[in-house]
C-alpha positions as CSV (number, residue, x, y, z in Angstrom):
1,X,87.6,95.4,83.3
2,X,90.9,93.9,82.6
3,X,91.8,91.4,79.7
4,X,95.4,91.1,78.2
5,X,96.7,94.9,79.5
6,X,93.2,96.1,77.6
7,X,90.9,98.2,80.0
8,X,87.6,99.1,79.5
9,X,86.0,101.6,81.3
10,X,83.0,104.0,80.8
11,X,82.0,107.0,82.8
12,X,84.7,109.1,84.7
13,X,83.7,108.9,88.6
14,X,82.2,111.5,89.8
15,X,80.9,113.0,86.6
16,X,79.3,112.9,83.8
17,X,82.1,112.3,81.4
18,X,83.1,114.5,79.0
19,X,84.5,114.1,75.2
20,X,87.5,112.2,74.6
21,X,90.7,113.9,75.5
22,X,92.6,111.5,74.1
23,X,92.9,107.4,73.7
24,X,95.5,104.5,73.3
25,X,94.0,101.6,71.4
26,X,96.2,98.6,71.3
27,X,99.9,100.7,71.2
28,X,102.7,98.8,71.8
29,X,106.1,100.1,71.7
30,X,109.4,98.0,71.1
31,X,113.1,99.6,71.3
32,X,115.5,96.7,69.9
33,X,115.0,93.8,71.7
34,X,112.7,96.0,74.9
35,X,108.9,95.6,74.7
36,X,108.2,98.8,76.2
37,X,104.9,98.8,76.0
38,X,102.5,95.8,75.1
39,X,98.9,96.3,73.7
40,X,98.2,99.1,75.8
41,X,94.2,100.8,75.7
42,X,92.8,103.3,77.6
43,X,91.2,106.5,77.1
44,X,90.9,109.9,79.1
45,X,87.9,111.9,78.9
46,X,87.9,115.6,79.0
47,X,88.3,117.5,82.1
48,X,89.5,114.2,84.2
49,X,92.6,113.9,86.1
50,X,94.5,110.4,85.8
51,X,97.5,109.4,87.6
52,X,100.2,107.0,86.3
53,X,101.7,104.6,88.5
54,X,104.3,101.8,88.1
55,X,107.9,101.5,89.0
56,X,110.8,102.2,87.1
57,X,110.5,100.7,83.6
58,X,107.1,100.0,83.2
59,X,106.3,102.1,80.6
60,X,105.2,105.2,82.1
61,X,108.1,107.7,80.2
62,X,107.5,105.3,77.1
63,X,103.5,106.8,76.9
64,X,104.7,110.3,77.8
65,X,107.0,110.1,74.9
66,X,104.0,109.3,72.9
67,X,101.9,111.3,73.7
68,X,103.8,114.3,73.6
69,X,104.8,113.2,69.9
70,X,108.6,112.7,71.0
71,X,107.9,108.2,69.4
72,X,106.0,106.5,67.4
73,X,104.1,103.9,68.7
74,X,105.4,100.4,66.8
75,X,102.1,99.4,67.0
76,X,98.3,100.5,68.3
77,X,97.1,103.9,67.5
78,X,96.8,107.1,69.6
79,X,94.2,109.6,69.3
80,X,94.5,113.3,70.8
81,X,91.4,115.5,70.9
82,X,90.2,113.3,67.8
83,X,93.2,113.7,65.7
84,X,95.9,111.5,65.4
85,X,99.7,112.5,65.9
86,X,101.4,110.9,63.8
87,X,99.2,111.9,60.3
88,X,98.0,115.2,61.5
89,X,100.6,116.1,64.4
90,X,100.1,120.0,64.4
91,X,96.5,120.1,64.4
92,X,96.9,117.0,67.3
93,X,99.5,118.3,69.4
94,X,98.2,122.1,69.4
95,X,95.5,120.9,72.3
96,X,98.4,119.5,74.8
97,X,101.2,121.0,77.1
98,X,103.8,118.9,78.4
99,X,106.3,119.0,81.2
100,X,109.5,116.4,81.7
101,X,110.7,115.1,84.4
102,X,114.1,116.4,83.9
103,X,114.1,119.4,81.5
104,X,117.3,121.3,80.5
105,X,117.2,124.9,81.0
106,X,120.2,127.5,80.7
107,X,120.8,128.8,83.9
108,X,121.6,132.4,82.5
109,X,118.1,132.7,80.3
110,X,115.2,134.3,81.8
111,X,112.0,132.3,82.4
112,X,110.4,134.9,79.8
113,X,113.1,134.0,77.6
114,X,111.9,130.4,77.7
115,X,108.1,131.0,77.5
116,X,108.6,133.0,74.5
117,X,110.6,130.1,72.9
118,X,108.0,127.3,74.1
119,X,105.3,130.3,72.3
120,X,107.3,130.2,68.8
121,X,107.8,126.0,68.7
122,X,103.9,125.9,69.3
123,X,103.1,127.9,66.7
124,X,101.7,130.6,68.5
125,X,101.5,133.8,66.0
126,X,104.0,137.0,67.7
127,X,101.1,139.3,68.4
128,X,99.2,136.8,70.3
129,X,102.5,136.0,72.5
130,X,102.3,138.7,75.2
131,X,98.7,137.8,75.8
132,X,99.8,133.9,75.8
133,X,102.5,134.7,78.2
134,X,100.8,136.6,80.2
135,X,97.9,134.3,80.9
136,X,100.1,131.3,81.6
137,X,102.5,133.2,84.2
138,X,99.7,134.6,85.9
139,X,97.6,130.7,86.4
140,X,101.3,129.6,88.2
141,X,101.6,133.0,89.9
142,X,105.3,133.7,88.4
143,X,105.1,137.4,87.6
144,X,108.6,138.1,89.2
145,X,109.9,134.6,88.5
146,X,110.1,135.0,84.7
147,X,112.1,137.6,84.9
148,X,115.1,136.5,86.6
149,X,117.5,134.0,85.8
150,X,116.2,130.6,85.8
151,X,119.8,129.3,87.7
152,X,118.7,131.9,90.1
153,X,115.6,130.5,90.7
154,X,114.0,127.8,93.3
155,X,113.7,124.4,92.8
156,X,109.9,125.1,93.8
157,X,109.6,128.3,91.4
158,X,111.4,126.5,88.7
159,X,109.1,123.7,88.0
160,X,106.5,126.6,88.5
161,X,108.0,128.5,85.6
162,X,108.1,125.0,83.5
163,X,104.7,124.1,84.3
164,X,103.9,128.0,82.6
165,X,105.2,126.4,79.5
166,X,103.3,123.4,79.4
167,X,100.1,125.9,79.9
168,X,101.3,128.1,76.7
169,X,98.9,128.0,73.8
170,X,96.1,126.9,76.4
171,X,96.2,123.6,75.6
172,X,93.4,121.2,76.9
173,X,95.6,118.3,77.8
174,X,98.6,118.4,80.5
175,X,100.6,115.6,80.5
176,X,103.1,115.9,83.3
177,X,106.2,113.6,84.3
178,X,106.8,114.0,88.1
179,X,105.7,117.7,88.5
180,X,106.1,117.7,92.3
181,X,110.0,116.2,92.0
182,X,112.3,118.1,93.8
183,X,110.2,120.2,95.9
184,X,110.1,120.7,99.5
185,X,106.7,120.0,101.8
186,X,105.3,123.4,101.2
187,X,106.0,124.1,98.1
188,X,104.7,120.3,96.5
189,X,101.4,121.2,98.8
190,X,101.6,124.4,96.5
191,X,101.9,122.9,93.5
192,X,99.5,120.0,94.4
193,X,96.8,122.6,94.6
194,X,97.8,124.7,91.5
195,X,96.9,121.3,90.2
196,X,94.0,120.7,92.1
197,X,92.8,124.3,90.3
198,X,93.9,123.6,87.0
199,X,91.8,120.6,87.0
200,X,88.8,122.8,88.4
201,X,89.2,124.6,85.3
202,X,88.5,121.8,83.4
203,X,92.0,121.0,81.8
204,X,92.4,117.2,81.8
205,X,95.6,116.4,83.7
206,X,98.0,112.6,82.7
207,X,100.0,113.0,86.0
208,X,102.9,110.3,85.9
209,X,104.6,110.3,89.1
210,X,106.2,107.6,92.0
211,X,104.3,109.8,94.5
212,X,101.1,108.4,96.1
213,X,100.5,111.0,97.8
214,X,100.1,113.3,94.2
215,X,98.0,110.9,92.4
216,X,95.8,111.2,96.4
217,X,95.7,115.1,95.7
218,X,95.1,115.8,92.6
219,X,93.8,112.8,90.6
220,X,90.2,111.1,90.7
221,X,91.4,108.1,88.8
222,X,94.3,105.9,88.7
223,X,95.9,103.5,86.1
224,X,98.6,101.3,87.5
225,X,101.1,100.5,85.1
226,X,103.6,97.1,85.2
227,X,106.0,95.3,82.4
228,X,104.5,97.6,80.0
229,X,100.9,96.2,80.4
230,X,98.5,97.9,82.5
231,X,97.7,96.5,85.5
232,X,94.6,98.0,87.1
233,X,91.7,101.3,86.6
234,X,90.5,102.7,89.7
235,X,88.8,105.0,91.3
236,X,91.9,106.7,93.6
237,X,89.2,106.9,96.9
238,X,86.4,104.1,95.5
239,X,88.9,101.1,94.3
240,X,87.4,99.6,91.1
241,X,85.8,101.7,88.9
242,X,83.7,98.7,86.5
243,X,80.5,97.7,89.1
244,X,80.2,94.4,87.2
245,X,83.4,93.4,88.5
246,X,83.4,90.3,91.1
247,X,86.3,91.3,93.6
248,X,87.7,90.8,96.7
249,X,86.0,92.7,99.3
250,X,86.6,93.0,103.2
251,X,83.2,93.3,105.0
252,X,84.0,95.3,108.5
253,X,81.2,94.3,111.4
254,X,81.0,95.7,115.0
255,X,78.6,93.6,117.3
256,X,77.1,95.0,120.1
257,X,78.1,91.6,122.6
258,X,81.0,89.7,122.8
259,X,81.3,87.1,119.5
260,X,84.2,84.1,118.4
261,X,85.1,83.1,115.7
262,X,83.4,79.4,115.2
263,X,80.0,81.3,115.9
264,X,80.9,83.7,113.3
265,X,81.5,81.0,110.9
266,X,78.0,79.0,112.0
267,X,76.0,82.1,110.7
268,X,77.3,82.4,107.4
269,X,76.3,80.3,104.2
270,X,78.5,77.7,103.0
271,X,81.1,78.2,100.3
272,X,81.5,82.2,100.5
273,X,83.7,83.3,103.1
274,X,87.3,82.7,102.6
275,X,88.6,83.6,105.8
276,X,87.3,85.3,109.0
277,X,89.0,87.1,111.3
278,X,87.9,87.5,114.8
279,X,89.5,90.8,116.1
280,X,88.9,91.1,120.4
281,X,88.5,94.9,119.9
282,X,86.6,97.0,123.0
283,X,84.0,97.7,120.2
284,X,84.1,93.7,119.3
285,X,84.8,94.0,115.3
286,X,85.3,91.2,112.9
287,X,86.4,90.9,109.6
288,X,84.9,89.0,106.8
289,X,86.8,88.5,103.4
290,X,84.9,87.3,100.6
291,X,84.5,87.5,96.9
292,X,81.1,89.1,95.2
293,X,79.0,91.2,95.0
294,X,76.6,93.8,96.5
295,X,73.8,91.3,96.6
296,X,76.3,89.0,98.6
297,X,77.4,91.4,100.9
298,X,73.7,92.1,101.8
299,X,73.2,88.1,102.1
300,X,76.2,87.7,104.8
301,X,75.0,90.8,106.9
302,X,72.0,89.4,106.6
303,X,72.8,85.7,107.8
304,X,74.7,87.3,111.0
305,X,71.6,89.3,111.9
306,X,69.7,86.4,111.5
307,X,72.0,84.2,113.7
308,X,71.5,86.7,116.8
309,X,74.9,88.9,116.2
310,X,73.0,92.0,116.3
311,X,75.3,94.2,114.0
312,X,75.5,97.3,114.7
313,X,77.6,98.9,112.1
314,X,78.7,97.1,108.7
315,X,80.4,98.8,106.1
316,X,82.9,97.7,103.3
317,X,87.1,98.4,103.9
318,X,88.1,100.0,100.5
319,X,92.2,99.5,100.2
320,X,94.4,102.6,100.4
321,X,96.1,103.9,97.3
322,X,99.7,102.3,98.7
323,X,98.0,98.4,99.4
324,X,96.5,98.4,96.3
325,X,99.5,99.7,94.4
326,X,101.5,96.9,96.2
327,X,98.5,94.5,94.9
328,X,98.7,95.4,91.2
329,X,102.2,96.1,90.4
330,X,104.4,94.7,93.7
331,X,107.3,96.5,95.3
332,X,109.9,97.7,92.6
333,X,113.2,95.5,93.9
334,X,110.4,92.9,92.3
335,X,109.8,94.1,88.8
């Protein structure tokens, strides 16, 4: 449910949701005369993977940068693992791993060289380092990687390398800006299902990216972010996530004989269709947009039986990740 960029949610779908991961109650963010971000709430349970969508601008860098304890938020409060960042930033930070979009590396270090460096900012203690190491090289499958040059290295095995970093200290949280940027088609399928594993695992996954098809991949939820005020909370395959909700729906019907629109339009109750489209199809399918509920999707397949349609198939058109995208935050040229 939406109100004022505030969205409430329960239950992650899919699952029985887990404890909180972390949480954004009210956080705005201003730089000089930019409000960044504007009363933003949400909250991530354990073991869920979110994506981040919104063009360029919205905000999305802004929350990274805050939840990776890089800003302070100007207002709101942030929560990580029950701790918050600002007061207690060690004890907060020490459960999340972080990649950029665009981190500098020295081209003549070795990825080892950088782990080990990512091991000692974390805090991790020297004789637990080779272990730490080790267990984060082997989950992105780098073993030779790390020790080359990283200017010698693939795009593809690069982020790879990177993505090791984020995972040192095990942390429970990832929070990762455009992970797949860069790549070709075989290695972002590669990295999409190192992903896809990590969240098997259990680690809970913030994926900010401009690629749909990631957020498809990877994520079961999506926020969509716009003007620094969120937009929307969906399921990525199911649409809205609150049941309570009263949206627009799209009620697709086959009938087994020939049917027109005015006859379509006799069958149903007043008041509740707002528009009907009569498609000529071989299998004869219509269309019926309307706004409500369960209940009222019953009641109009219902009426259409009744009138002599004889449906054979009804079932509801959920909108692809791309229209509703377009729905909730518009093309970018726009924003």
């Amino acid at each position: 449910m939406i109100s004022g960029g505030v969205i409430s949610r329960t239950d992650p779908p899919g699952g029985v949701a887990g404890a909180e991961a972390f949480a954004l109650e009210g956080v705005s963010k201003r730089y000089g005369d930019v409000q960044a971000l504007n009363e933003v709430t949400f909250s991530v349970r354990e073991g869920e993977a979110v994506g981040y969508l919104g063009p360029n601008g919205a905000g999305k860098t802004t929350t990274l940068k805050l939840l990776s304890g890089l800003s302070r938020p100007t207002a709101g409060h942030l929560r990580l693992s029950g701790s918050d960042p600002i007061l207690e930033r060690r004890k907060a930070l020490s459960s999340v791993g972080v990649l950029v979009e665009t981190p500098g590396t020295l081209p003549y270090l070795k990825g080892s060289d950088l782990l080990e460096h990512i091991a000692r900012v974390k805090g991790i203690p020297a004789k637990e380092v080779p272990t730490a190491l080790s267990r984060a090289v082997g989950l992105m499958d780098v073993r030779e990687a790390v020790d080359r040059p990283m200017g010698g290295l693939s795009t593809g095995q690069l982020r790879r390398v990177l993505l090791a970093g984020a995972l040192m200290g095990d942390p429970h949280v990832l929070v990762l800006d455009e992970p797949t940027m860069g790549l070709d088609p075989a290695a972002r399928a590669d990295l999409r299902a190192v992903l896809r594993a990590l969240r098997k695992e259990g680690r809970t996954i913030f994926l900010s990216t401009h690629l749909l098809e990631d957020v498809e991949a990877v994520c079961g939820r999506v926020l969509f972010l716009r003007g620094g005020r969120l937009q929307g909370d969906e399921s990525v395959t199911h649409g809205a996530l609150d049941p309570s909700a009263v949206l627009p729906r799209v009620l697709r019907c086959r009938s087994v004989q020939p049917v027109d629109l005015s006859r379509v339009q006799g069958a149903l109750p007043p008041c509740t269709v707002m528009e009907v489209d009569v498609e000529m199809l071989p299998d004869q399918t219509f269309r019926l947009r309307f706004r409500g509920d369960e209940p009222r999707q019953a009641e109009l397949v219902e009426s259409l039986v009744r009138a002599g349609l004889h449906i054979s198939r009804a079932e509801p058109e959920v909108p692809d990740l791309a229209s509703r995208y377009l729905r909730y935050v518009g093309r970018e040229e726009a924003t």
